[in-house]
N, C-alpha and C positions, 0 to 999 in steps of 0.2 A: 504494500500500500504506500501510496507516496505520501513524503516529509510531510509537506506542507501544502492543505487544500485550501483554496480558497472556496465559497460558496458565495454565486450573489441572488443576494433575497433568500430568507432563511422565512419563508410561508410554510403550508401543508409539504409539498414537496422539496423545498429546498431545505427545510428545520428537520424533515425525517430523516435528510441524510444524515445531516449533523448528529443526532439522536441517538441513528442506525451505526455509524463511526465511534460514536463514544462507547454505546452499549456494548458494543464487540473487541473493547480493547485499543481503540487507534493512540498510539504514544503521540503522534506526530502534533502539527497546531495545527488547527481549524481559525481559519479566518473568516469571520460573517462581514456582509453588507446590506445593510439594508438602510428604508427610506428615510428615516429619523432620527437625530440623535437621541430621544425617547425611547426608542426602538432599539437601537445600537445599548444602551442600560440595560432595557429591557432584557434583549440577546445574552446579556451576560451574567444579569443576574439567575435568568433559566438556566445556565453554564451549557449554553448553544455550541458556542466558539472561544475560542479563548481570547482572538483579539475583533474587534469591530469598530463599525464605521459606516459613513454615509459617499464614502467616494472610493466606486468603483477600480478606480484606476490604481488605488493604493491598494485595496485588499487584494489585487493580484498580482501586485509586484514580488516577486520571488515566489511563489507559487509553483508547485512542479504540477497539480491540475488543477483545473480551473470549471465547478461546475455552475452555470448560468441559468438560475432559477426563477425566472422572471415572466413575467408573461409576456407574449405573444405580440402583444402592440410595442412593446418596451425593449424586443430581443434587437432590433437593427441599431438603435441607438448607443446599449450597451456592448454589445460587439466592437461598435467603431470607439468607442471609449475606454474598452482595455485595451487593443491591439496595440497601441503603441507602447504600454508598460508592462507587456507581458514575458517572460523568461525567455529565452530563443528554446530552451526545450518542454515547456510548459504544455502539456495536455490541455486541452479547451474540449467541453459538451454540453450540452445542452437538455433541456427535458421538454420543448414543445410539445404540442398533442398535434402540431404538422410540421412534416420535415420539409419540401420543396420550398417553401416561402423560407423557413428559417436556413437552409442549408444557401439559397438567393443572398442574402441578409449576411450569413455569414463571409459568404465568398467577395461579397462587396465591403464589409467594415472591416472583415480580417488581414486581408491585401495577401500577401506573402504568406502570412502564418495560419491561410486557410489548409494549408494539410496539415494540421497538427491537431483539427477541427473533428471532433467525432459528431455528427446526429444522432440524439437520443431518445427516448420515450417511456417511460415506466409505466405501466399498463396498473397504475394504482392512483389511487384518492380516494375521496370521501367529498359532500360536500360542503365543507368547512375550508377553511382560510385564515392568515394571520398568525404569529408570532405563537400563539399557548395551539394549534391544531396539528403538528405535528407530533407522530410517535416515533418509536425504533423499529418496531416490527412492521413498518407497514409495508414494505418490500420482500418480507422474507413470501418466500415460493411466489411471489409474482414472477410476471414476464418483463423484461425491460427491452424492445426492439432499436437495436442502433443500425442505420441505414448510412454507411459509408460510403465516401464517393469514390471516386478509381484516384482521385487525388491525395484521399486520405492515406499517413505514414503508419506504417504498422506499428510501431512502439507504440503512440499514442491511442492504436485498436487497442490495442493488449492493456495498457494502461487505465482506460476506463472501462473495459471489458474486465477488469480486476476490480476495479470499483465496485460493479454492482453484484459481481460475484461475492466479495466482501460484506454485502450485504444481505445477502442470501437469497439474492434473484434468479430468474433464468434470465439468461441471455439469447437473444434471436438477431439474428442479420435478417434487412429484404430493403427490396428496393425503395428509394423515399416516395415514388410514385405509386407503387404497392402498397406499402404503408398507410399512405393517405386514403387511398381507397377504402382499406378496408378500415380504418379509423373512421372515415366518413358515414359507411352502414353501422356500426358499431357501439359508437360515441357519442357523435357529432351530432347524426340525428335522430338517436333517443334524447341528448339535452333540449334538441330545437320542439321535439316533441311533447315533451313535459311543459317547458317554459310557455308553449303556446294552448297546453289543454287547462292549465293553471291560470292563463290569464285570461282566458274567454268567460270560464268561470266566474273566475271575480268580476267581471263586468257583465254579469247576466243582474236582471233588479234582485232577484230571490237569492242573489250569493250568500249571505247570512244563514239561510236557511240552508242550504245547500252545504257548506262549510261545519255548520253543527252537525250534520247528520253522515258526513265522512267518515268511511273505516278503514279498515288497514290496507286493501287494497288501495285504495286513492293514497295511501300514505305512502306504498312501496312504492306506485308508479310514478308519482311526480317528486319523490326525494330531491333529486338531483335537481329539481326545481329552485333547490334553495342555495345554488351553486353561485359564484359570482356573474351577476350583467359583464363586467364589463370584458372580464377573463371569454366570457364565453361568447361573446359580439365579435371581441380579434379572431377570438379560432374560425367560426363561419366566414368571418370576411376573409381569412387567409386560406381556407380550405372548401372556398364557395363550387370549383370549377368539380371537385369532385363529391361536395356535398348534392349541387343538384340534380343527378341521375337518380343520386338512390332517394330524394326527394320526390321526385317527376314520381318514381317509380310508386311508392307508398303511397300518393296522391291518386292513383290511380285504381290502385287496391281497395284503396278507401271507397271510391266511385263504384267500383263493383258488389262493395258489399253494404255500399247505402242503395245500390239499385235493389240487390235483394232483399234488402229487408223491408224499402217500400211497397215490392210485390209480394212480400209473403211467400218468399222463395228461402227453404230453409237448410235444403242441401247446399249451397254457398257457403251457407253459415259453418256446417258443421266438416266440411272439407278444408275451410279454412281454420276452424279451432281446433280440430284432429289435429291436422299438420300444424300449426301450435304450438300445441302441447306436447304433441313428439321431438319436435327440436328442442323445446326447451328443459322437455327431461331428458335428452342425451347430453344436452349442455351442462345440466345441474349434476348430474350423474360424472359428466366424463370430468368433472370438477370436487367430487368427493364431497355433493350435498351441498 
């Protein structure tokens, strides 16, 4: 595990690493960044990191990697803000939930020290945020997909590929383009789905009525509802061109099974719930419940 990480934006995913690193023994320093010097206290009296701060550029000075915890709208800015202070052997990755815009982003703020550059993804959260929403286990037996370019230097694979093996993930290779696809059906638009079954609701007049009389089902499926606006407005805007096929497509689905229920057509219904509940118990199944 390398000396010296830097972390920027120590949130859900950026503090779990922290967490994940401490919990397991890391000797080395942990350096946080994040937006406040409020924050930067805060960071340290949680014992996040051991040094912090509010400027990027320093927390990655001597850094041998460097992981970039930030969101989405926020990743081309920060990129071009460490590239100049960073180690000539320094590891750089990142955790977006899409790689082709950030791996674009990076290739442009990084200049040069874009092969040193891993794309990364940890197929884990919750929907919480902010400095006390990170744990250490929240990684262990997930999936972490890094999507490397033909540019990227192997040390720096193996590098943060030791990272999250350190933390007790799997690791998966595919393409960033692949990636995104399948992050698109996956992700992207069950968040766009919740957010929009959530807010139709609330602006129906009887939503009061409606909201008291919700049960667990309404609770499981719009969780994620209560995920960040604005975290989750960058991923769609940066992940639109593959979010809407699988968009069009559900749209359409939808259409077929509002035609059948208006004619009291019930075999639609239950072709489509069969098929279902079969995927989703091979899912829960091939996931150990």
């Amino acid at each position: 595990m390398p000396e010296r990480i830097a972390i920027i934006g120590l949130g859900l995913i950026g503090g779990s690493v922290a967490r994940g690193l401490r919990a397991r023994g890391h000797e080395g320093v942990l350096v946080g960044c994040v937006r406040t010097p409020a924050d930067a206290d805060r960071a340290l009296a949680l014992g996040l990191v051991d040094e912090a701060g509010t400027d990027a550029a320093v927390a990655v000075a001597g850094a041998d990697l460097v992981v970039v915890a930030v969101p989405i709208g926020a990743m081309a800015d920060t990129l071009a803000t460490i590239a100049p202070a960073l180690a000539p052997a320094a590891a750089v990755t990142d955790v977006g939930s899409t790689k082709l815009s950030v791996i674009a982003e990076a290739r442009a703020g990084l200049g040069e020290r874009f092969a040193r550059f891993v794309p990364g993804h940890p197929i884990a959260g919750t929907e919480h945020s902010g400095l006390e929403a990170g744990f250490a286990e929240l990684y262990a037996g997930r999936r972490v997909i890094l999507t490397p370019t033909a540019e990227t230097d192997a040390d720096a694979l193996a590098t943060v590929t030791g990272l999250w093996h350190g933390l007790g993930a799997r690791v998966t290779e595919m393409g960033a383009a692949h990636h995104d696809e399948v992050l698109a059906a996956t992700s992207h638009l069950p968040h766009v789905l919740a957010f929009a079954l959530v807010d139709s609701l609330a602006r129906m007049a009887e939503r009061t009525e409606i909201f008291d009389y919700a049960a667990g089902g309404f609770a499981d499926f719009t969780r994620i509802a209560s995920s960040d606006p604005t975290l989750w407005s960058d991923i769609v805007g940066a992940n639109r061109d593959a979010i809407l096929p699988v968009l069009s497509r559900y749209i359409g689905d939808l259409e077929t099974l509002r035609a059948a229920i208006e004619q009291g057509e019930r075999a639609p219904l239950m072709d489509c719930f069969g098929r279902a509940k079969q995927a989703r118990d091979r899912f829960t199944a091939a996931r150990g419940g």
